[in-house]
N, C-alpha and C positions, 0 to 999 in steps of 0.2 A: 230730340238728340240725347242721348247717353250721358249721363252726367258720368266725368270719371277724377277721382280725386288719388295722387299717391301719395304714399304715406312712407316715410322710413326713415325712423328717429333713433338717434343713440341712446338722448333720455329720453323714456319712455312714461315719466309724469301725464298722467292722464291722456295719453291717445287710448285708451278702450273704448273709454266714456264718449271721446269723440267720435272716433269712428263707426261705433254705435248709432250714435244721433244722426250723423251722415249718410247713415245707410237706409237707418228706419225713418227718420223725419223730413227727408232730402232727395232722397233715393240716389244716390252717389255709388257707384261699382267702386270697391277700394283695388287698387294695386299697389304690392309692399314688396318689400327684401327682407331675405336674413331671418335676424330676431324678430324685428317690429311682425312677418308675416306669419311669422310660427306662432307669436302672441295673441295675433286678432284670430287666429283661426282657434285655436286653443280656448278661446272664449266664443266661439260659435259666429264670428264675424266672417261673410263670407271677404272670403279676401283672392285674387290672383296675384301669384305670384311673376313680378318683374321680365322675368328669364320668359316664361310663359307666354306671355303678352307679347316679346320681343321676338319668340324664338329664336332667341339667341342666350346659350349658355352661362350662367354668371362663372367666374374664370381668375384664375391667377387671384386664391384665396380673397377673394371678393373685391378685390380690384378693381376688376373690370363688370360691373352689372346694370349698370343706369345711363355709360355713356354709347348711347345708342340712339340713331335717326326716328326710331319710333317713338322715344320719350322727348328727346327734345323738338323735334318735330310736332308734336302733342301740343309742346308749352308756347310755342315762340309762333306758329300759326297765327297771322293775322285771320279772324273767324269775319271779316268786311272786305275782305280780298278776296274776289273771285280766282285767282288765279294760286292763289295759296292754297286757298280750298281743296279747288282742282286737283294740284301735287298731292296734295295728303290724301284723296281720296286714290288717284292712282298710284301709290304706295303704300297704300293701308295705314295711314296711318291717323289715326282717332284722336279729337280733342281730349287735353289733360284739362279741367279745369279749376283744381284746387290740388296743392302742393302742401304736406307739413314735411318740414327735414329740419331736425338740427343737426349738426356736424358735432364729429369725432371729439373726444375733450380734449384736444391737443393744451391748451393752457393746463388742464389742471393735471395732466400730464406728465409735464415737465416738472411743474413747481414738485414733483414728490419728489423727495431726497433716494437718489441710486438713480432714478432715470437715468436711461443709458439713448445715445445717439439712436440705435436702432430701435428702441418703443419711442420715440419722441418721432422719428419718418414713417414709422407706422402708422401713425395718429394724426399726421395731417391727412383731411380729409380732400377729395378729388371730385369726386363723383357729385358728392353733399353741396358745395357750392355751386359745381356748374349748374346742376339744378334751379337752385335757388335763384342766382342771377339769371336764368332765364325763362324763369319763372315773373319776376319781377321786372323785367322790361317790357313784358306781355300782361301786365298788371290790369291793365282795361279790359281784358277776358279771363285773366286767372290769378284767384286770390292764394297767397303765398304765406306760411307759415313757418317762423322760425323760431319761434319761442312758443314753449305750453304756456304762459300765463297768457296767451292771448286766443287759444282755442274758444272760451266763453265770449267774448265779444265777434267772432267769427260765426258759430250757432246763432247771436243773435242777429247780425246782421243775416245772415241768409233767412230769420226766420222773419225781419221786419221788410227784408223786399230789395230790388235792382239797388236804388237810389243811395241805400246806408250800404251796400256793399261797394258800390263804388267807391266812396267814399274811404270806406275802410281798408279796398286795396290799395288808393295810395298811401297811406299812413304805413301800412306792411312791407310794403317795395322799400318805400326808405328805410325802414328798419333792415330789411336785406340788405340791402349797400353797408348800410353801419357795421352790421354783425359780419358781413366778410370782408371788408375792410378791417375790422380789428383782428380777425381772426389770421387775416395775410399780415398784418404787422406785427402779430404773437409769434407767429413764425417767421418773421426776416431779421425781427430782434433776437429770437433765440440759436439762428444759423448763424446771425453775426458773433451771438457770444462765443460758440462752437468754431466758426471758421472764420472769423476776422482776426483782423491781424492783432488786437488789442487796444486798436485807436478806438477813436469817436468813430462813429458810421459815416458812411456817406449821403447815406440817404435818412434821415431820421423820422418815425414809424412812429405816430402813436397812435394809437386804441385801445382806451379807456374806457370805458360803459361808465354812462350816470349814476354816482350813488346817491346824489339826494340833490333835488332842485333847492335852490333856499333865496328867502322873503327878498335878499338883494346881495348888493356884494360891500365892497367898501363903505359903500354912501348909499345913503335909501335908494336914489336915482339909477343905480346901475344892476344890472340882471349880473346874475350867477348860478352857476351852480360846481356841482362836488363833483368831479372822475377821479378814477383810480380803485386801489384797494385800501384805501385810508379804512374804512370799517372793518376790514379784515384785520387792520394791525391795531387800532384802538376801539375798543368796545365802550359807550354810553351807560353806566346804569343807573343813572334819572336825571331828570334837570330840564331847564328848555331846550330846545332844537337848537343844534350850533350853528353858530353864524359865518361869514366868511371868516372875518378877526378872529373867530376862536378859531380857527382853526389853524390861521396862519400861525397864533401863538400857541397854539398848543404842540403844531410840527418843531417851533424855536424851542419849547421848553423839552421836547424829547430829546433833540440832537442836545440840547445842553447836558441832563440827567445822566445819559446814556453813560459821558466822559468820568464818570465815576464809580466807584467800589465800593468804598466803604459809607454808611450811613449817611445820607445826604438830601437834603433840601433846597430847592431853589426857588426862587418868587420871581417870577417877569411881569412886563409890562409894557404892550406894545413892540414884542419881541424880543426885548433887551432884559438884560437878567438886572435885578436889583439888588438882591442878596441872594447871595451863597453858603455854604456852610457842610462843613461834614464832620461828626462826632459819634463819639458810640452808640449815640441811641439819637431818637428822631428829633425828639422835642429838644434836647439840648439844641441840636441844629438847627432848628427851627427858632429857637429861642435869638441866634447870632445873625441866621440870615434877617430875620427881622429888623431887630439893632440895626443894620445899614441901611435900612431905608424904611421907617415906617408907616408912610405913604404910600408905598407902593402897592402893596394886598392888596388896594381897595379898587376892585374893579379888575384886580389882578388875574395871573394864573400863577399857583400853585404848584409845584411837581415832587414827590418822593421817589427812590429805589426801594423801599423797603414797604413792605406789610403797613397800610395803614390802621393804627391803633386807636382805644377810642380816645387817650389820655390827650393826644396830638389833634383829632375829632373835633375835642370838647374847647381847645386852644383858636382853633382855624374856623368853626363854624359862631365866633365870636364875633369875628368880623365878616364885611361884606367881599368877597370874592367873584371871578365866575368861571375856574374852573378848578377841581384840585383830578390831579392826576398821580396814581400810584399800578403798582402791579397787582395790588391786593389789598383788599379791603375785610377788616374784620365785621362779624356781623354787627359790634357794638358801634363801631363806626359808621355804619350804613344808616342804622337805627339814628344815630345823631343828627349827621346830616340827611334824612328824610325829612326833617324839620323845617329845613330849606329849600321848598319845593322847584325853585329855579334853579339852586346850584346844581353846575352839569357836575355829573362824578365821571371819570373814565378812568379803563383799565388798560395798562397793556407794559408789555413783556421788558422792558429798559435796555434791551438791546441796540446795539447802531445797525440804522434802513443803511444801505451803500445804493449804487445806483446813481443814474445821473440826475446833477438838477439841472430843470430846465427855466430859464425866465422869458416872457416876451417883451419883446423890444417893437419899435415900430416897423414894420416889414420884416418882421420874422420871429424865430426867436433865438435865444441862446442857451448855448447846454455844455455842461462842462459834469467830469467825476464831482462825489463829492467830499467834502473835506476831512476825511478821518486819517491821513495819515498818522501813522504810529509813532511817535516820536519819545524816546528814553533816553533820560539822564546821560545814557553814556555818550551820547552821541551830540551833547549842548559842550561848549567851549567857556570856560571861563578865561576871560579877556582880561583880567585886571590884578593887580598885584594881590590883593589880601582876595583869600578864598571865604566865599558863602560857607558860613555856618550849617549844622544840619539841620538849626530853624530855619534858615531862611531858605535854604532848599525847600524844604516842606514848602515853605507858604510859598516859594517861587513857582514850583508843579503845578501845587491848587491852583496860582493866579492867572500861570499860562493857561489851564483848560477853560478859565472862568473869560479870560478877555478876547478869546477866538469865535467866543458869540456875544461877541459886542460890537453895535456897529462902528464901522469905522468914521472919523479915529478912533481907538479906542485906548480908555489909558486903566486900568485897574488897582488899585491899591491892598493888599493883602495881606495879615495876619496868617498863623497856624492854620491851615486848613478853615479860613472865612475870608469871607469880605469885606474889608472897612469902609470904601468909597471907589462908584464909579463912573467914571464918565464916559460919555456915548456920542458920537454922529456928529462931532463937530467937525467947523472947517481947516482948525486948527490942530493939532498937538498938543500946545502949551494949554489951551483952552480945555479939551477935554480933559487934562489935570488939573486946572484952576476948577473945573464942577466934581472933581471927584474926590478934589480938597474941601470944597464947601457942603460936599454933599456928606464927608465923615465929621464934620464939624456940625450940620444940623443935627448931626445920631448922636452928636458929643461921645464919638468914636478919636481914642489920640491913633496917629500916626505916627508917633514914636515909638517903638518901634517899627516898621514896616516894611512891604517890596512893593517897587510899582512892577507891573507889566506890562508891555505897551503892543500893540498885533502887529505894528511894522517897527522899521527903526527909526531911532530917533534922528531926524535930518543936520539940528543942532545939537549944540551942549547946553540949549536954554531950558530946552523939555527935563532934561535930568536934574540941571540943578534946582528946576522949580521943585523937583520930587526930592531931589535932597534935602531940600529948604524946609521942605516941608515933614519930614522925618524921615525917610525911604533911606534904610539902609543898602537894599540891594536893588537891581534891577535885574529884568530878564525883557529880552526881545530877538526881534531876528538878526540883528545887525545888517551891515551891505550897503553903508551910505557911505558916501565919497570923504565924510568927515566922523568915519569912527573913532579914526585914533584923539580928533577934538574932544569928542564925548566920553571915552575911555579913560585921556584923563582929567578930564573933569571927575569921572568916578572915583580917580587916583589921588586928587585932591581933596576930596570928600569922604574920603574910606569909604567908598563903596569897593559893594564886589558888583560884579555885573557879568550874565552868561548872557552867549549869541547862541538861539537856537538853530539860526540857519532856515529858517521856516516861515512864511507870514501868512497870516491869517486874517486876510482884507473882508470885510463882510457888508459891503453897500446895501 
């Protein structure tokens, strides 16, 4: 019987090579479209074209050329069904038995800045998946190919016999599902960006391709791996393989960095920032975020906005770290830390990702926008009789952006554009001030002068006056508790100033 294999790829990575070896080590008759058939032929491959095969015209600028009863009749033929058989023989129509298609780039598509509505419906592909999916449910008679890295494991199994190709077409089938399944959720995510109303979806799409399996996830015990385009947005250049934790800290320490402008340093740990700091050059700030916690580096992550230099290199690669992250890296610095053959280094752009987060919960998950709202000065309310100074402005800004990636509760204490003490994740209020008071007191950091910041409002007036007790001249939060005006004046009574943002910033 006829071996017949079609072929019709958008990327065109290695099908010559294939279809070559298909023809001459296989004996396979190719049938192609379009480009892919101009290309095998152009290289001496014989090839028929589609249209040809069908006698029926391809139509409505290529539209229409693959969905036709002679190709899918080809794939989806049970070849153990006498009665199938039968039909196909009295309709002419001939076994397909190998399939390569990848579909249209519709993701990469769109991601290009100007894409316009009508190149983005041009580019979803029609014809490409029907294919494929029926190709792949006939997987017992026809091996199915949707990705070129996997054409070399196809030659082989066909050259090692029945048994590895079986084999191989299931492992291909499911890769078909995967790959149009993510490729129908590129496109329902991106007709909802276009034609939804601006909500959350209804129906929530994800397809993700695997970027890197890894040794475990939280705890040796548990599998994991990496989806997304997390390697599109931060680039690796040395160190060991990153683990789940670096990664989760390293997405914390971007959303942190991002919140900043001018020269700035931050140190996390376990997602939580430990020191902050921003000054005109790196190493000053580096020299303060430190001061607040000098525990914390160790085993830490690292992150800059600016050029890393080697003067900051030769500071940071002093201690034990595992990850520093910047936008750029000088060669002198690379040279430094190359010395440190585990520390990961990575690079990437300090901008804010937008998009939704998603967490899983048990039986399902949750997804909500994510937290970058814009929020300026002019739009916070000072609630209290004496006005904040324009220091304490300053350090009130910095602390807001600093204690919105701290888990909650979270309470901050802040100086000029740094960090004095902070406290994270308790169950209390008063508590995460009492750690964020003992935690400027180990740095032998005063608090006199200072601002707390706190991500929600204070529910008491006991939270503030621990902070006034403790040197805090001003405070900033969101206010909205049933007992502002308690706490207001207690501000009043303590010369404090105190702004409501209007905003909270809960980070479980």
């Amino acid at each position: 019987m006829e071996k017949r294999a079609l072929i019709s790829v958008s990327d065109k990575t290695g099908v010559v090579e294939f279809a070559r070896e298909l023809v001459r080590k296989h004996g396979y008759t190719i049938l192609s479209t379009g480009g892919t058939a101009k290309l095998l032929a152009k290289e001496g491959i014989p090839v028929t074209e589609v249209s040809d095969y069908t006698g029926f015209p391809e139509m409505m600028d290529g539209r229409v050329k693959t969905l036709h009863p002679k190709i899918h009749g080809g794939l989806l033929c049970l070849r153990s069904n006498p009665s199938h058989m039968a039909q196909a023989e009295e309709h002419g129509i001939g076994m397909i038995d190998l399939v390569a298609v990848n579909l249209y780039p519709f993701e990469s598509t769109v991601s290009k800045p100007g894409c316009t509505i009508e190149d983005a419906i041009e580019n979803i592909d029609i014809g490409g998946p029907s294919m494929l999916r029926s190709a792949a449910k006939n997987h017992a008679s026809v091996t199915v190919v949707c990705d070129s890295s996997d054409y070399p494991r196809v030659l082989e199994a066909l050259r090692l016999g029945s048994d590895a190709l079986q084999e191989l077409r299931r492992q291909l089938a499911l890769k078909v599902y995967q790959r149009t399944s993510a490729y129908d959720a590129a496109i329902a995510n991106y007709l909802n960006s276009r034609f939804g109303d601006g909500g959350l979806p209804s129906t929530l799409n994800i397809g993700l391709p695997v970027v890197q399996k890894m040794r475990y996830g939280e705890n040796p015990h548990q599998a994991a791996a990496l989806y997304g385009d997390f390697d599109k947005i931060f680039k690796q250049l040395q160190g060991k393989e990153l683990s789940y934790n670096n990664i989760i800290d390293i997405s914390a320490a971007a959303e942190l960095i991002a919140e900043f402008e001018s020269p700035t340093v931050a140190i996390l740990k376990h997602t939580n920032p430990c020191g902050v700091a921003s000054c005109e050059n790196l190493v000053e700030a580096w020299n303060q975020a430190f001061e607040t916690d000098r525990q914390a580096p160790f085993g830490g992550i690292i992150t800059v906005n600016r050029r890393m230099e080697a003067d900051l290199a030769k500071v940071i690669s002093g201690i034990f770290c595992e990850v520093v992250i910047a936008p750029d890296f000088s060669d002198e610095a690379i040279e430094i830390f190359s010395r440190k053959k585990n520390l990961r280094l990575m690079l990437w752009n300090c901008k804010k990702v937008g998009g939704l987060r998603v967490k899983s919960v048990v039986g399902g998950v949750l997804a909500q926008t994510a937290d970058d709202i814009e929020e300026i000065k002019s739009n916070m309310k000072v609630v209290t009789k004496r006005q904040p100074t324009d220091e304490e402005w300053r350090a009130m800004l910095f602390g807001w952006k600093v204690v919105k990636h701290v888990k909650s509760n979270a309470i901050v204490y802040a100086g000029c554009e740094r960090t004095l003490g902070i406290g994270a994740g308790q169950m209390s209020r008063v508590d995460s001030s009492r750690i964020a008071v003992w935690k400027a007191g180990e740095a032998k950091l005063s608090l006199r002068p200072s601002i707390v910041a706190s991500d929600a409002f204070f529910p008491f007036a006991d939270g503030l006056l621990a902070a006034a007790e403790a040197g805090a001249t001003a405070a900033i939060q969101p206010g909205g508790s049933v007992r502002d005006e308690e706490v207001i004046a207690a501000a009043d009574a303590n010369n404090m100033a105190m702004v409501f943002t209007g905003v909270r910033h809960f980070r479980h």
